[in-house]
C-alpha positions in Angstrom: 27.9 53.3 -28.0 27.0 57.2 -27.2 28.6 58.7 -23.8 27.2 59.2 -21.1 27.4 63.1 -21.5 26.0 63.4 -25.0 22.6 60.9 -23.7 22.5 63.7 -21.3 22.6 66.6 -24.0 20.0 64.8 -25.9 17.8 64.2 -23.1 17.9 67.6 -21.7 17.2 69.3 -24.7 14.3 66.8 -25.4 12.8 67.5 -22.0 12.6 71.0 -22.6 10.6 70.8 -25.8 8.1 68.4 -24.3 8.0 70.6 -21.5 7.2 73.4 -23.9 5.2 71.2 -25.8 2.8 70.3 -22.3 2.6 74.1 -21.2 1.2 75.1 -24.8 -1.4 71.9 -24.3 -2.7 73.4 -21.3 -3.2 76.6 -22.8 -5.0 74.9 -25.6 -6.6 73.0 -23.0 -7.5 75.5 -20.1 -7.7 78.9 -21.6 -9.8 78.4 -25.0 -10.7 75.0 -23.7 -10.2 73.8 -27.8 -8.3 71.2 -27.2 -7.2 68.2 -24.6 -5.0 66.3 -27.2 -1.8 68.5 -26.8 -2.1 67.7 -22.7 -2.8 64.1 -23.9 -0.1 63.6 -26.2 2.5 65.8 -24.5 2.2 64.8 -20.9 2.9 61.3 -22.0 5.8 62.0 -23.9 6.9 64.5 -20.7 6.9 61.9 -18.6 9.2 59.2 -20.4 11.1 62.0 -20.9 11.5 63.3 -17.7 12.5 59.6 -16.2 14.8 59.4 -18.9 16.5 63.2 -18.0 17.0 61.4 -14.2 18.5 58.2 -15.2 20.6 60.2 -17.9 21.8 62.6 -15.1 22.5 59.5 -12.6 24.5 58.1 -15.2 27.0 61.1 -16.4 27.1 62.1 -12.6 29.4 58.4 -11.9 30.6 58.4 -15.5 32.1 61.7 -15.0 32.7 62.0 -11.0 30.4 64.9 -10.6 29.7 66.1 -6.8 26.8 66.0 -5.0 26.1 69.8 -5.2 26.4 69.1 -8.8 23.8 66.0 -9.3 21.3 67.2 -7.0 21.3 70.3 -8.8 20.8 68.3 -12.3 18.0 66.6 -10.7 16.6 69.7 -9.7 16.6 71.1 -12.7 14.2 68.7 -13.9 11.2 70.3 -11.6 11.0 74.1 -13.4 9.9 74.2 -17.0 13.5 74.7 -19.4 15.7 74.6 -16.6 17.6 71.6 -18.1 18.5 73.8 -20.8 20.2 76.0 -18.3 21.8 73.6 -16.8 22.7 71.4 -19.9 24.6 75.1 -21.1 25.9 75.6 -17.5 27.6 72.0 -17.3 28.7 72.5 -21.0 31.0 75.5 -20.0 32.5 73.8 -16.9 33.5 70.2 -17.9 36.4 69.1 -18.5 36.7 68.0 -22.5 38.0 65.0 -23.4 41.0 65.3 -25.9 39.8 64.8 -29.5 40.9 61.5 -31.5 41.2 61.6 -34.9 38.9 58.7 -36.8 42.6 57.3 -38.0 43.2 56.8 -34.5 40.4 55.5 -33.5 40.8 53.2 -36.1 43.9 52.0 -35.0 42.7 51.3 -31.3 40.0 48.9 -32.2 42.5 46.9 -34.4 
């Protein structure tokens, strides 16, 4: 089952691309007006992903006892385009890593 904190990795990262993904469809769409597909196609996907980046946020901010200052500037992130990334590399630095466990270990504790 992944950790909390690694769902939120993924799903930061993967809101930034769609984000990048929706900005270059409304150039295609508004500047040389070639194109609605990439606003189509990316907004969609922007979307899931953005509910996705909340819920992921909500989740490691409990798992991992973040404070409020902390989760409501996750959230916020959300809002500008690639802040998530910023924020995703900001947490990164800060938190508190788990000690490693070898996979012979790991073995052992499910036995």
């Amino acid at each position: 089952m992944p950790t909390p904190y690694r769902v939120f990795r993924i799903t930061a990262v993967a809101e930034a691309i769609s984000w990048t993904g929706l900005l270059v469809g409304m150039y295609l769409k508004y500047i040389p007006e070639t194109t609605e597909a990439g606003v189509w196609l990316f907004g969609r996907l922007h979307g899931a992903l953005f509910v996705a980046y909340l819920v992921a946020v909500l989740w490691v901010a409990r798992a991992e006892r973040w404070s409020l200052l902390r989760t409501v500037a996750g959230l916020a992130a959300s809002i500008p385009p690639l802040t998530t990334l910023l924020f995703e590399r900001w947490v990164s630095r800060r938190r508190i890593r788990e000690p490693e466990v070898d996979t012979a270990a790991r073995a052992r504790l499910r036995q």
